[in-house]
N, CA and C atoms as an extended XYZ file, in Angstrom:
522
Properties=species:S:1:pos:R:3:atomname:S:1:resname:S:1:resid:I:1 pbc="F F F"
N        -6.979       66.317      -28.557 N   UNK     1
C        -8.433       66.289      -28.614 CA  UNK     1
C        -8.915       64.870      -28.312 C   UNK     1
N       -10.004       64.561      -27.372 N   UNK     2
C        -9.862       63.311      -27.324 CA  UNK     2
C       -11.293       63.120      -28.217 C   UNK     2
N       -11.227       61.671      -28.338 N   UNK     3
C       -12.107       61.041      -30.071 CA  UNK     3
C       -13.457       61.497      -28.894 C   UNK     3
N       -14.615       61.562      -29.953 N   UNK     4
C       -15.867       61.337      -29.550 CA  UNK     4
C       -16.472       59.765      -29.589 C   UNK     4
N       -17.665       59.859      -30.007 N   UNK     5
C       -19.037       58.191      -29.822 CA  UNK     5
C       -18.268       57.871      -30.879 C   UNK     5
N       -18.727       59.101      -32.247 N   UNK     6
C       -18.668       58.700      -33.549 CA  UNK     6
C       -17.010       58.410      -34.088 C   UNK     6
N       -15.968       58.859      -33.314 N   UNK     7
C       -14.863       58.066      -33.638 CA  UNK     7
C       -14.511       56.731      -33.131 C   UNK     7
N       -15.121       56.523      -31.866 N   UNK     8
C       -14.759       54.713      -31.338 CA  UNK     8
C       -15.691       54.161      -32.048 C   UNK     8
N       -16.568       54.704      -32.436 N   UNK     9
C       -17.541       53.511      -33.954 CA  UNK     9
C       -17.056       53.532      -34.956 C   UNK     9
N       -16.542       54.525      -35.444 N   UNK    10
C       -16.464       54.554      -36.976 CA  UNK    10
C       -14.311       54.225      -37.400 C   UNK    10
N       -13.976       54.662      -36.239 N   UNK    11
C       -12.275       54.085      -36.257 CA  UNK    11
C       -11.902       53.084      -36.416 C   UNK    11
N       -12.520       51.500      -36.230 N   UNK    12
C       -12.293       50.117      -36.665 CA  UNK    12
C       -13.096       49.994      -38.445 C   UNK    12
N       -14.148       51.143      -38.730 N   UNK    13
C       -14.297       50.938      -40.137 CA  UNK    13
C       -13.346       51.436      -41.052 C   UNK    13
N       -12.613       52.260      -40.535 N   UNK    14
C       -11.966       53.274      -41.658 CA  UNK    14
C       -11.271       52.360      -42.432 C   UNK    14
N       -10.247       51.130      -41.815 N   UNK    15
C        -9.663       50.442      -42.785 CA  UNK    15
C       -10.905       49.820      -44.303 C   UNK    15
N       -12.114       49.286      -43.824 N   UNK    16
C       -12.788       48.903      -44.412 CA  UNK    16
C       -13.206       49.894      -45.721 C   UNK    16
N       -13.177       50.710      -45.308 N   UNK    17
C       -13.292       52.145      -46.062 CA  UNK    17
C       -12.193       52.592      -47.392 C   UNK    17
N       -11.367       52.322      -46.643 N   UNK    18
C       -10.040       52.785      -47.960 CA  UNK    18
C       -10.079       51.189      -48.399 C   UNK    18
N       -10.291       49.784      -48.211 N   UNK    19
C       -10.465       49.130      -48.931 CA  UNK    19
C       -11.865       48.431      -50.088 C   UNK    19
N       -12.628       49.437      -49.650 N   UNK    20
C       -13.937       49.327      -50.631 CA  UNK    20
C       -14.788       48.038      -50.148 C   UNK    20
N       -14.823       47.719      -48.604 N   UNK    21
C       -15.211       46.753      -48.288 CA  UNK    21
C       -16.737       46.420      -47.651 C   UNK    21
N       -16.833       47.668      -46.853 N   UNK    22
C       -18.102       48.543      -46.385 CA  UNK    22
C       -19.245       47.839      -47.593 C   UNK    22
N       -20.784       47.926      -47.112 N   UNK    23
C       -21.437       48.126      -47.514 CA  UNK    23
C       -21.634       49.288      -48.137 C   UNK    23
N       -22.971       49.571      -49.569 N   UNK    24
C       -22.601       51.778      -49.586 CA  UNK    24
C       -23.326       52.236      -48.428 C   UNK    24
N       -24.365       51.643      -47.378 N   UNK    25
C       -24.797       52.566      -46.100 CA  UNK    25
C       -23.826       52.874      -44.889 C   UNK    25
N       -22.940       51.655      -44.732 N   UNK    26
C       -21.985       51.968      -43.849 CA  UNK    26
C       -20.475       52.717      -44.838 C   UNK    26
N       -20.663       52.526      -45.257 N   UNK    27
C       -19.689       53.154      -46.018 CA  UNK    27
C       -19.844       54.558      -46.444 C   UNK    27
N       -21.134       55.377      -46.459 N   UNK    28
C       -21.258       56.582      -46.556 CA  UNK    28
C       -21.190       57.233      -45.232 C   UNK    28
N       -21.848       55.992      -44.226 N   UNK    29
C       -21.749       56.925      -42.623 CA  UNK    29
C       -20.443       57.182      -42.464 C   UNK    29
N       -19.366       55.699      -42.846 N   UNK    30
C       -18.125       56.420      -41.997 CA  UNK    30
C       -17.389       57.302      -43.202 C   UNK    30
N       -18.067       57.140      -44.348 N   UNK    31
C       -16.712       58.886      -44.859 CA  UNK    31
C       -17.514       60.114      -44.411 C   UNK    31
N       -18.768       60.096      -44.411 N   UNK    32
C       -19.356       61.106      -43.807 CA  UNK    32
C       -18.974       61.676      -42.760 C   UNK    32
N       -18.114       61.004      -41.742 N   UNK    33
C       -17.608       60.644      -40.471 CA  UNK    33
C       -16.277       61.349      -40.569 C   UNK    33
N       -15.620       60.987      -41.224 N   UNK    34
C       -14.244       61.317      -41.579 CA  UNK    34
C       -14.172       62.484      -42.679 C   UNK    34
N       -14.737       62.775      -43.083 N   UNK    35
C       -14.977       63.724      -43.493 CA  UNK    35
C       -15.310       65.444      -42.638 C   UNK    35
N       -15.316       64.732      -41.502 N   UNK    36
C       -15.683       65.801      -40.635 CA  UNK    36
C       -14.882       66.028      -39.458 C   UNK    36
N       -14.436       64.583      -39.182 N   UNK    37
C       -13.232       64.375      -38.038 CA  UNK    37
C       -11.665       64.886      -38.126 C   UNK    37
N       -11.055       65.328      -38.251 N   UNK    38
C        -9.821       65.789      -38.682 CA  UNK    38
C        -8.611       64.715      -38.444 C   UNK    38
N        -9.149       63.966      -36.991 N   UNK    39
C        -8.407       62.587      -36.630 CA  UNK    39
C        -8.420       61.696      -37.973 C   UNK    39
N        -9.742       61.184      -37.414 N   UNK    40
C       -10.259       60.377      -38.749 CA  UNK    40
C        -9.582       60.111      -40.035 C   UNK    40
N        -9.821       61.619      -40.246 N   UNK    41
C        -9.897       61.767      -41.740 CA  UNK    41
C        -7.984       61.899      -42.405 C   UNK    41
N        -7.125       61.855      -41.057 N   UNK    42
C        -5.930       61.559      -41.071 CA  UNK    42
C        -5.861       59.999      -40.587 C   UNK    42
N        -6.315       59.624      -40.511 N   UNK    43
C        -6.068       57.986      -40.331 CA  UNK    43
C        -6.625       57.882      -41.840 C   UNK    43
N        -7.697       57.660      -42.730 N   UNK    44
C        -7.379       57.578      -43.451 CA  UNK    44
C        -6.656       58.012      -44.791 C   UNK    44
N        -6.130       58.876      -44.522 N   UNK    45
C        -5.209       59.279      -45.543 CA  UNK    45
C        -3.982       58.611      -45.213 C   UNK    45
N        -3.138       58.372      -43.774 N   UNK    46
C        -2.486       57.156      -44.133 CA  UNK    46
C        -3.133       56.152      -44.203 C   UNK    46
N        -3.710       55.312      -44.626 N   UNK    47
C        -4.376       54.372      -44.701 CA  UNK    47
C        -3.901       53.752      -45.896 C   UNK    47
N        -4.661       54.940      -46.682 N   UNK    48
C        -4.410       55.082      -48.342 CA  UNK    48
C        -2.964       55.325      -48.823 C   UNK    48
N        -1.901       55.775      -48.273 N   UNK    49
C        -0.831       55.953      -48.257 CA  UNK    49
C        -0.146       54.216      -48.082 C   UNK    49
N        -0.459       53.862      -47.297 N   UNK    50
C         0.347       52.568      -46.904 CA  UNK    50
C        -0.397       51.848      -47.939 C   UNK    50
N        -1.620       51.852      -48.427 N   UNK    51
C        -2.247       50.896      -49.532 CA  UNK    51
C        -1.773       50.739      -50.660 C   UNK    51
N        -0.903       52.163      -51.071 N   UNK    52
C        -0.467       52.235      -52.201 CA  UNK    52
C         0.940       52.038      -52.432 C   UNK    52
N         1.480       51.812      -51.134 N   UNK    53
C         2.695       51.885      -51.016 CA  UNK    53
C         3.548       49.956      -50.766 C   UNK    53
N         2.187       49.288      -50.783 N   UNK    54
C         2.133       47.791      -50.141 CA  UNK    54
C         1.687       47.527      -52.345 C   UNK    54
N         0.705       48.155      -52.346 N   UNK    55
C         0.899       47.758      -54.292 CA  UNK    55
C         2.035       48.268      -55.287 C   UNK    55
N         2.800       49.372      -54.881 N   UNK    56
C         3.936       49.929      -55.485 CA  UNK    56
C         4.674       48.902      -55.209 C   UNK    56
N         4.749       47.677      -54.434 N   UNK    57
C         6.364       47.142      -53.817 CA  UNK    57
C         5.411       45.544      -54.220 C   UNK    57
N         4.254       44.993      -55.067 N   UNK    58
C         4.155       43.884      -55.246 CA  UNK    58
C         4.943       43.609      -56.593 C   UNK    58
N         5.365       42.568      -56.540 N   UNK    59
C         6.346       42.294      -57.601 CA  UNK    59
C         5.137       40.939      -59.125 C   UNK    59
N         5.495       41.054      -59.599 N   UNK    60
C         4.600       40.402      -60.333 CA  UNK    60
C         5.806       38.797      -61.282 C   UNK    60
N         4.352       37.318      -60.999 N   UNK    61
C         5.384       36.280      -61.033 CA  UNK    61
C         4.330       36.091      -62.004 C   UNK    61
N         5.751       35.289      -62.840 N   UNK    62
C         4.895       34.876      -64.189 CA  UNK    62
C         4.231       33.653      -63.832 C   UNK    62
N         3.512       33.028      -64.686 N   UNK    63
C         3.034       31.949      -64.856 CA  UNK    63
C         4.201       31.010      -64.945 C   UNK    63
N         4.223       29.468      -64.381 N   UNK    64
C         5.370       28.831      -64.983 CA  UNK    64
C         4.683       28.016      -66.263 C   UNK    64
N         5.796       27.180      -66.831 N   UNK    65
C         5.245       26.816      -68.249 CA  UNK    65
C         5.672       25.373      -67.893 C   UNK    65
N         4.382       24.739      -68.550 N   UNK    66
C         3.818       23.805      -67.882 CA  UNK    66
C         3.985       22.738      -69.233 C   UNK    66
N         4.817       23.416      -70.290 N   UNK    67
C         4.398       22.274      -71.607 CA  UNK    67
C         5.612       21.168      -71.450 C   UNK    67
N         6.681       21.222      -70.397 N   UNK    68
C         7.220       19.926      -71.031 CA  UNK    68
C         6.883       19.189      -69.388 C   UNK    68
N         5.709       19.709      -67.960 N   UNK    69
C         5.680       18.628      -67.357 CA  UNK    69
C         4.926       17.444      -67.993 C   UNK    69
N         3.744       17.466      -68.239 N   UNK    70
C         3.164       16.140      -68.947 CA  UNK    70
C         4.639       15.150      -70.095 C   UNK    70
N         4.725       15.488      -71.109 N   UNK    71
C         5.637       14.778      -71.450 CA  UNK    71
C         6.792       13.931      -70.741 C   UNK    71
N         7.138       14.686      -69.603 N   UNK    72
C         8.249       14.879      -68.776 CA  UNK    72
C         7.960       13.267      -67.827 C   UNK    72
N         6.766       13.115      -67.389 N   UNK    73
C         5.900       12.525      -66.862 CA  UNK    73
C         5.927       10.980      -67.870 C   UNK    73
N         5.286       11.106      -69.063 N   UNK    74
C         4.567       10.273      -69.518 CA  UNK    74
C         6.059        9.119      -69.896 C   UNK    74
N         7.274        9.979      -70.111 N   UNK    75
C         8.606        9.403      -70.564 CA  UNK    75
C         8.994        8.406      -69.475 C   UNK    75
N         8.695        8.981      -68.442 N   UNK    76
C         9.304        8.354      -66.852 CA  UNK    76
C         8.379        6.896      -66.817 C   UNK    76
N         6.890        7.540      -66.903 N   UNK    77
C         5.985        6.049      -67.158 CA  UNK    77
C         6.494        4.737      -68.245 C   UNK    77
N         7.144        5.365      -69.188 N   UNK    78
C         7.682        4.108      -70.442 CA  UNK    78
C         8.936        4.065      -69.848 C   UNK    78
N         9.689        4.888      -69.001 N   UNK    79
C        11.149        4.508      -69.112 CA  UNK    79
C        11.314        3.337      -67.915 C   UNK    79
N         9.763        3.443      -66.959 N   UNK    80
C        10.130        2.154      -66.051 CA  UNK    80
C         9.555        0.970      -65.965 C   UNK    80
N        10.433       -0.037      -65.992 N   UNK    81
C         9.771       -1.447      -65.713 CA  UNK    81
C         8.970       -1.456      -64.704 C   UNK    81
N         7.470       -1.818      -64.980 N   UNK    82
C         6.490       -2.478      -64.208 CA  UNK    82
C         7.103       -3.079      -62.899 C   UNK    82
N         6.593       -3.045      -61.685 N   UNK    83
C         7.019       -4.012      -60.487 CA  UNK    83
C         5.755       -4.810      -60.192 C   UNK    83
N         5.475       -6.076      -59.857 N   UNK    84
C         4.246       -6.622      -59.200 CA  UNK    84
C         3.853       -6.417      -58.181 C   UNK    84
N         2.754       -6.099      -57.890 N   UNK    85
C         2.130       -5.633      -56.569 CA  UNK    85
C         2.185       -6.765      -55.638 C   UNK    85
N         2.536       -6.659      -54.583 N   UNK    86
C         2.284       -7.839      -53.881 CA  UNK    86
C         1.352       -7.175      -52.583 C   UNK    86
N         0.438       -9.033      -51.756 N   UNK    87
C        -0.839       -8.283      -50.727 CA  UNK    87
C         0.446       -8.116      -49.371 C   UNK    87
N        -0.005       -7.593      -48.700 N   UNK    88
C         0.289       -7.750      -47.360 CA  UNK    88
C         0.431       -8.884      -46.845 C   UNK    88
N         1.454       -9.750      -45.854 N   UNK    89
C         1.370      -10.816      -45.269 CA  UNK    89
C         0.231      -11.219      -44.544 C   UNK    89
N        -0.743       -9.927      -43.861 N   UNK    90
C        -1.539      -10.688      -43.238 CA  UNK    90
C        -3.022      -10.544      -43.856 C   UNK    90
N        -2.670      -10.233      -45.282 N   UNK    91
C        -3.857       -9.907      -46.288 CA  UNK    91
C        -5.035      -11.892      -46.422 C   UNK    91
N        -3.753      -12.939      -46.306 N   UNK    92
C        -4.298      -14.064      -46.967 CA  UNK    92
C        -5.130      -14.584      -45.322 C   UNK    92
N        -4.848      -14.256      -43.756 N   UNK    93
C        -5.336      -14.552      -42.689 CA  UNK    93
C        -6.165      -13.644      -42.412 C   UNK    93
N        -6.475      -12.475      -42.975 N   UNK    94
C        -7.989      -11.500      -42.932 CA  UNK    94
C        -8.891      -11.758      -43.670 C   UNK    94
N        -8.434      -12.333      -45.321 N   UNK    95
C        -9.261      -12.419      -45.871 CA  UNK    95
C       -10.395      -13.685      -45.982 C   UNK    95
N       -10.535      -14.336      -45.093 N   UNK    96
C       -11.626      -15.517      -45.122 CA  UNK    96
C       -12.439      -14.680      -43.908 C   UNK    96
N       -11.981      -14.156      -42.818 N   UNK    97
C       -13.107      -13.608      -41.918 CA  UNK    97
C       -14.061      -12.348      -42.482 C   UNK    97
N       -13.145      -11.680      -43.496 N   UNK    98
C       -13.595      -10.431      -44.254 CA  UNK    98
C       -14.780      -10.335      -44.900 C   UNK    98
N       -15.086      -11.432      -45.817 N   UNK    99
C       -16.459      -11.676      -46.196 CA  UNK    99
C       -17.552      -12.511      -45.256 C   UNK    99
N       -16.851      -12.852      -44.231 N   UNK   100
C       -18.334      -13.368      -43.574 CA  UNK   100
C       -18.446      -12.892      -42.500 C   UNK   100
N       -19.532      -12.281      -42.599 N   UNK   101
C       -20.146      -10.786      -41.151 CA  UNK   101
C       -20.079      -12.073      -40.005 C   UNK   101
N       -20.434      -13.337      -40.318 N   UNK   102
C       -21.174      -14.488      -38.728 CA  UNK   102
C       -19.754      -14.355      -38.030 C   UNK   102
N       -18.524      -14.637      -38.915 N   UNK   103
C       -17.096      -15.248      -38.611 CA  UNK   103
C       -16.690      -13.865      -37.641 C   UNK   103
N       -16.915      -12.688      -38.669 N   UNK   104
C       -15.957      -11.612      -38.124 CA  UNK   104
C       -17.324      -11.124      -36.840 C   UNK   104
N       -18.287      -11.551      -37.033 N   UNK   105
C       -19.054      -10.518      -35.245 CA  UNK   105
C       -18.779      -12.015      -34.351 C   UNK   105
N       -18.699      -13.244      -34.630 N   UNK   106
C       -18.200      -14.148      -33.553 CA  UNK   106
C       -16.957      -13.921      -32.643 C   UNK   106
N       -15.967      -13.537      -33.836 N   UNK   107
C       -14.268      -13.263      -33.174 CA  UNK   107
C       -14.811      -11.641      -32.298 C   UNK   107
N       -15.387      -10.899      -32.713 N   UNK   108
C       -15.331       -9.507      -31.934 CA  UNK   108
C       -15.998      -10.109      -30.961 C   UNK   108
N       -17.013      -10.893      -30.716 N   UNK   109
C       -17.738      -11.159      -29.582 CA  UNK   109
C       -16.575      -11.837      -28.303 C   UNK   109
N       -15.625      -12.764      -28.971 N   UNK   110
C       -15.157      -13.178      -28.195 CA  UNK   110
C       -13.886      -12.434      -27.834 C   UNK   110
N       -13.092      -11.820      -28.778 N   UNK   111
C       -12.096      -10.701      -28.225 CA  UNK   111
C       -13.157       -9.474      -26.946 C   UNK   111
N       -14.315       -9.774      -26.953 N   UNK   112
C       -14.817       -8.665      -25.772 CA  UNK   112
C       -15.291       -9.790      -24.466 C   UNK   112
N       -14.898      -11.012      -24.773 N   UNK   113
C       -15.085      -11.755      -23.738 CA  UNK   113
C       -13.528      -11.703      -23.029 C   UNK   113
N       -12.943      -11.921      -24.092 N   UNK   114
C       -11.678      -11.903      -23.259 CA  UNK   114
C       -11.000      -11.186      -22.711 C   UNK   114
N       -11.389       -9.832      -22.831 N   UNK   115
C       -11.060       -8.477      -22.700 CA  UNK   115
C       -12.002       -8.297      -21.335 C   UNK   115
N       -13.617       -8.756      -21.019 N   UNK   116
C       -14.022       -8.836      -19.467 CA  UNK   116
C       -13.393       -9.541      -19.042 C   UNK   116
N       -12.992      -10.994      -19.055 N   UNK   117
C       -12.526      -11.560      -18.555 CA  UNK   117
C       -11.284      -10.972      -17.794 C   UNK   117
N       -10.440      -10.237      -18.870 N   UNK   118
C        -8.843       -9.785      -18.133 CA  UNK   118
C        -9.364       -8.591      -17.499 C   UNK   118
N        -9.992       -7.590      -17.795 N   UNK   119
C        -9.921       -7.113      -16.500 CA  UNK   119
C       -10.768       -6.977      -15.439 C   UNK   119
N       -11.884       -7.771      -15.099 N   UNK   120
C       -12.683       -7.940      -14.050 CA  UNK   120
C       -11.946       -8.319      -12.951 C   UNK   120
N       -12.671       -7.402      -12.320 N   UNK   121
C       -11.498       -7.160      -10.845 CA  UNK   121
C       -11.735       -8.640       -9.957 C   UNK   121
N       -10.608       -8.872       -9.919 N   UNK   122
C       -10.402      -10.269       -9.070 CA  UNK   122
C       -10.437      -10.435       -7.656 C   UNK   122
N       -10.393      -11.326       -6.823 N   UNK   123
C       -10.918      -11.222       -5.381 CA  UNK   123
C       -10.140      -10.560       -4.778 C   UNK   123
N       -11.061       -9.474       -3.877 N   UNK   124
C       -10.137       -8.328       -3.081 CA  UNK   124
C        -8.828       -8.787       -1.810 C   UNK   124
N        -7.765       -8.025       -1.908 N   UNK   125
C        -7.401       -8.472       -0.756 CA  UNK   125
C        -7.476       -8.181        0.159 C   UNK   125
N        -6.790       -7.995        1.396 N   UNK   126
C        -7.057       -8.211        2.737 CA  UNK   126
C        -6.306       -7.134        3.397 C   UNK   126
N        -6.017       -6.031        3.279 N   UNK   127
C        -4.467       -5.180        3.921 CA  UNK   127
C        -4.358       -5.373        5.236 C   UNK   127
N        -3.638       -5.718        5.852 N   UNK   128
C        -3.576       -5.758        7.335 CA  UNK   128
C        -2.827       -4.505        7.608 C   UNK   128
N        -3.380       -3.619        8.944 N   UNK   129
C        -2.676       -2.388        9.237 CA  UNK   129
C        -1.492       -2.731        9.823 C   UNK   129
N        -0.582       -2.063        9.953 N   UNK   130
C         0.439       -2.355       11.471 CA  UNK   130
C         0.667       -1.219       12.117 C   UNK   130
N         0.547       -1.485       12.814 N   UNK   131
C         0.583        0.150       14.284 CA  UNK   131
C         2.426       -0.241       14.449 C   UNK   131
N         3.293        0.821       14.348 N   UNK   132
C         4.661        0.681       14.605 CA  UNK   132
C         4.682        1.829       15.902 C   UNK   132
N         3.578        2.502       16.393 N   UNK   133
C         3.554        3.142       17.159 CA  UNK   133
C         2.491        2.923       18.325 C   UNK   133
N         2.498        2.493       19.784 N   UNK   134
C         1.299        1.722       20.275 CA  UNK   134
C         0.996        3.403       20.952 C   UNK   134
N        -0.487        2.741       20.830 N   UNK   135
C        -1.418        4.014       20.877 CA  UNK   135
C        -2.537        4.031       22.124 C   UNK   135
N        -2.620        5.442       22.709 N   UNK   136
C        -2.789        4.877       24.517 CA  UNK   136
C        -4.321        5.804       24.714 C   UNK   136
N        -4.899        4.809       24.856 N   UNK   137
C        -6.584        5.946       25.058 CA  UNK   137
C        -6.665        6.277       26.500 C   UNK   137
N        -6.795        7.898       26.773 N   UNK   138
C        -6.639        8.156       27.703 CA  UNK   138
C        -7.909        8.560       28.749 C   UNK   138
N        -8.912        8.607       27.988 N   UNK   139
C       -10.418        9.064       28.424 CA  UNK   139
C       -11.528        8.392       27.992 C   UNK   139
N       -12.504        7.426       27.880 N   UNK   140
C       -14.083        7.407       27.070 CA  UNK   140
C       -14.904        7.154       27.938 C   UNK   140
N       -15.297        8.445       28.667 N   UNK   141
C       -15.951        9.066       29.583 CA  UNK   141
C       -16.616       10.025       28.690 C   UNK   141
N       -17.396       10.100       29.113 N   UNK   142
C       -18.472       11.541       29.616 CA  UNK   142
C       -19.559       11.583       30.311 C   UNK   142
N       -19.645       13.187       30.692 N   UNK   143
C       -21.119       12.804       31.280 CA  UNK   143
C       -22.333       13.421       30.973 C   UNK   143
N       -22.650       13.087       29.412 N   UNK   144
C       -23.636       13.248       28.710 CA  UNK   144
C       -23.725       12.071       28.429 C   UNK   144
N       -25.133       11.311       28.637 N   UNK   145
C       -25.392       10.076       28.221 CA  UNK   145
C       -25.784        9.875       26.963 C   UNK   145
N       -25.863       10.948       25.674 N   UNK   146
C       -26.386       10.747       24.913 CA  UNK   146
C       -25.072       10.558       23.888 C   UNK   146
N       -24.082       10.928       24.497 N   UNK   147
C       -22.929       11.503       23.310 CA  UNK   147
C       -21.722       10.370       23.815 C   UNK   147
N       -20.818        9.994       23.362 N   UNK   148
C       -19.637        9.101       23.988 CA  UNK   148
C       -18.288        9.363       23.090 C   UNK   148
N       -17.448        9.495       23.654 N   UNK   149
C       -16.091       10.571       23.482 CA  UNK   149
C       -14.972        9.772       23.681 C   UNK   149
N       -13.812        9.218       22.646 N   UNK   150
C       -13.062        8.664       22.592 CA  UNK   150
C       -11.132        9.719       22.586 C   UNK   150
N       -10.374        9.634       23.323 N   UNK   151
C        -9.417       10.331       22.577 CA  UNK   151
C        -8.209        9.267       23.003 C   UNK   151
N        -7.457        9.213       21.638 N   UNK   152
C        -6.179        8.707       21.277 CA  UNK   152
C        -5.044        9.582       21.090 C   UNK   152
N        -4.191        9.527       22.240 N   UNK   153
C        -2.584        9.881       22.054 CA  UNK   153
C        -2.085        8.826       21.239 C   UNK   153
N        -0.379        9.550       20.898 N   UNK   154
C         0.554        8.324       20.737 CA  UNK   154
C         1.696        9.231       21.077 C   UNK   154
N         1.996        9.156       21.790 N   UNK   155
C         3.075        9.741       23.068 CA  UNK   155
C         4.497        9.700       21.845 C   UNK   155
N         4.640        9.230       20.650 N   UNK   156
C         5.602        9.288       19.673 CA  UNK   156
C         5.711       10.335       19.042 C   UNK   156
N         4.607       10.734       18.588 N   UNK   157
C         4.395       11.553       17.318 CA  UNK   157
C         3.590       12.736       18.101 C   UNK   157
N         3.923       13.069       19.370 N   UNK   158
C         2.871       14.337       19.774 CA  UNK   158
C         1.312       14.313       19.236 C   UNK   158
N         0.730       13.547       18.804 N   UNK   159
C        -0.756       13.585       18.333 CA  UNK   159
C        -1.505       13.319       19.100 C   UNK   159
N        -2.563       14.181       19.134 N   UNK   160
C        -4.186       13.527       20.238 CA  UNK   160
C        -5.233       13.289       18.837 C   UNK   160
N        -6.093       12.171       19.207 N   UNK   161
C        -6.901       12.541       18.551 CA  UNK   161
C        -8.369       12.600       18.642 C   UNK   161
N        -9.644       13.077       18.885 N   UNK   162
C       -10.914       13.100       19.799 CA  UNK   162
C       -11.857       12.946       19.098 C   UNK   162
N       -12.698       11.932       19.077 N   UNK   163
C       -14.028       11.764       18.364 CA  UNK   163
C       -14.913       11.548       19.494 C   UNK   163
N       -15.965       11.950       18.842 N   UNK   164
C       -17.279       12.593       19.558 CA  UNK   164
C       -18.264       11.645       18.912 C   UNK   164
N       -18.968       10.513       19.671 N   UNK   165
C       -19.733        9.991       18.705 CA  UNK   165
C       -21.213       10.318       19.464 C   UNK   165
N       -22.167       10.369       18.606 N   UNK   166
C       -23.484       10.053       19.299 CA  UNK   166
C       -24.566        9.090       18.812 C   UNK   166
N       -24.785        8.206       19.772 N   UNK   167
C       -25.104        6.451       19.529 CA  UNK   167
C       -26.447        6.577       18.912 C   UNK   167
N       -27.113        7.880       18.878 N   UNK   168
C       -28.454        7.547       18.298 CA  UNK   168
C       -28.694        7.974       17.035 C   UNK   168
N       -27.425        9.126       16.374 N   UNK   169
C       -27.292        9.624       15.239 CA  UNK   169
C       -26.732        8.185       14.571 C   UNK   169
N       -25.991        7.059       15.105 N   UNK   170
C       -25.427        6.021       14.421 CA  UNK   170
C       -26.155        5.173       13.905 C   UNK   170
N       -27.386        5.226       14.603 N   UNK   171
C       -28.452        4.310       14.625 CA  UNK   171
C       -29.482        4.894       13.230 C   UNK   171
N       -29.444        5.957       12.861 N   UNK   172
C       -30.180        6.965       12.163 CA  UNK   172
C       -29.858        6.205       10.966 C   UNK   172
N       -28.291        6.680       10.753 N   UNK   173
C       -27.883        6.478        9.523 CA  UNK   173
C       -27.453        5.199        8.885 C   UNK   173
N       -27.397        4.668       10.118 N   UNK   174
C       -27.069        2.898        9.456 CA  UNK   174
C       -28.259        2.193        9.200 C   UNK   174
């Protein structure tokens, strides 16, 4: 039989249902529901089956007893010698900048000087290309006066290559 409306709505409540979780309006629609569905109304009956069968198999843990941790505790506190705290090594070179806001925003000012300083990009260099392949222009002709047409072989590498320029679009954009 395949489900109807009222089973793809009410089939994700049913669990809610055998656990008393439902509101009572949704909770009367879907037993009302299942109550009438024969599917349904076998989904929840295992439902309730596995519910009772997941509390039949919980095992029950006692409380632990808690009266000799404190004591247990307080013995360990008398049974050990005190150690002296000591600061950090670099507790006695923080602590003069620590109380004075002028000292400690001077040093941040200048740790962010030195920090532009290192990485502001330094004077560009120069790459020089090298052609290891000499390269042979074989055409810059045409005969459209408006357009002018360059093409580069390199008789090495099988490549052509053809640009098309036009001198007044260059003029536009520069």
């Amino acid at each position: 039989m395949m489900p109807s409306l009222g089973c793809l709505w009410n089939r994700p409540r049913l669990e809610g249902l055998v656990d008393g979780a439902l509101d009572p309006r949704a909770g009367r629609s879907v037993s009302q529901h299942a109550s009438g569905c024969s599917s349904c109304r076998a989904e929840v009956e295992r439902l309730r089956r596995l519910r009772a069968l997941v509390k039949s198999s919980q095992v029950e843990v006692a409380d632990p007893d808690w009266s000799a941790f404190w004591p247990g505790i307080h013995a360990r506190i008398v049974r050990e010698q005190p150690r002296p705290f000591r600061d950090a090594w670099w507790l006695p070179v923080w602590k003069p900048v620590w109380g004075h806001p002028r000292v400690a925003l001077g040093g941040l000012v200048a740790a962010g000087l030195v920090a532009a300083v290192m990485l502001w990009p330094g004077p560009t260099t120069v790459t020089t290309a090298s052609v290891t392949n000499p390269v042979v222009v074989q055409d810059v002709s045409t005969s459209d006066p408006d357009h002018g047409v360059m093409v580069y072989s390199n008789p090495d590498d099988e490549m052509t290559v053809i640009w098309v320029f036009n001198p007044t679009e260059q003029e536009e954009q520069s």
